[in-house]
C-alpha positions as CSV (number, residue, x, y, z in Angstrom):
1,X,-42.2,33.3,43.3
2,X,-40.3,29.7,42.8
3,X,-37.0,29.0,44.2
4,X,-34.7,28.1,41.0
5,X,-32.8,25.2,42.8
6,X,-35.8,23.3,44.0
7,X,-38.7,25.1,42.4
8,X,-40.5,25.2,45.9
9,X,-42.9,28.4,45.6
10,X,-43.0,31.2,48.3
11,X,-44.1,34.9,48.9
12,X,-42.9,37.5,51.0
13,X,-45.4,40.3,53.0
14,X,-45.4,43.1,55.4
15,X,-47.1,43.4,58.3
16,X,-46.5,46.5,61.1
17,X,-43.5,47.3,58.9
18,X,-41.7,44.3,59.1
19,X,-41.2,41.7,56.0
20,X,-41.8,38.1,56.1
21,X,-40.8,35.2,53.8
22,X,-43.6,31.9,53.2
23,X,-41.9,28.8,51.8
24,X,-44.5,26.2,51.1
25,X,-44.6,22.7,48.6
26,X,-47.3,22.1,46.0
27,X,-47.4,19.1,43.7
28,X,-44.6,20.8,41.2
29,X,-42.2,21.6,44.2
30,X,-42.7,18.0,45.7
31,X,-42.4,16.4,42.7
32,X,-39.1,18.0,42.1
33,X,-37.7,17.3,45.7
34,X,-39.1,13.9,45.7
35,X,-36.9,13.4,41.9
36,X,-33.9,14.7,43.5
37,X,-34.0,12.6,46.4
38,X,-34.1,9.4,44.0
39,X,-31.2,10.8,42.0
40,X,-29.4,11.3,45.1
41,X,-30.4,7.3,46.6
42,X,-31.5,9.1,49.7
43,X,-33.0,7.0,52.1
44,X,-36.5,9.3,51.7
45,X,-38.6,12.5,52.7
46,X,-41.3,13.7,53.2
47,X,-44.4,16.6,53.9
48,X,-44.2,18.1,57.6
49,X,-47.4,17.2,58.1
50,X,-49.5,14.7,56.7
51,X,-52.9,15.8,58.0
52,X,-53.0,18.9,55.8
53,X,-52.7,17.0,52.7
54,X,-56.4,16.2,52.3
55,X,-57.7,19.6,51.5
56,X,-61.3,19.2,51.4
57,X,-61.9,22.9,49.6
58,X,-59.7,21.5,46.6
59,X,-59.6,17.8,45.8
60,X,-57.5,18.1,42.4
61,X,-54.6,20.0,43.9
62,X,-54.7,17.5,47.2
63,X,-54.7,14.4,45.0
64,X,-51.9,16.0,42.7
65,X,-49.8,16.5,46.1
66,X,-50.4,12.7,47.2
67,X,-49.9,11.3,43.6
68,X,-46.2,13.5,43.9
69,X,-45.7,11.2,46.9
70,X,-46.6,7.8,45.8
71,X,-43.3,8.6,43.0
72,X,-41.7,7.9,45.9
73,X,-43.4,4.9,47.5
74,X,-42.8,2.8,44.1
């Protein structure tokens, strides 16, 4: 599922009867904050954690989610 205000994904689940929610960012839902934050003239933002952009298992989505950045750093 995608949020419809910043189109970040997430997913809910159950475990031991109990529900949980998973927000995350991928290259769509950073692109679309990163646009908003230029609209807005916000001083920046940014990924939680850096480190766990370079995912080794899958280059093209981890060079999609740094090229999201850079429209940012221009």
């Amino acid at each position: 599922m995608r949020d419809n205000y910043m189109n970040v994904p997430f997913f809910n689940y159950q475990d031991n009867g109990k529900t949980y929610q998973v927000w995350y960012d991928d290259p769509v839902s950073l692109s679309s904050i990163y646009d908003w934050v230029l609209d807005q003239s916000l001083g920046g933002t940014g990924p939680y954690r850096f480190d766990q952009l370079d995912l080794a298992d899958n280059k093209e989505e981890s060079d999609a989610m740094w090229a999201a950045i850079k429209t940012v750093l221009q």
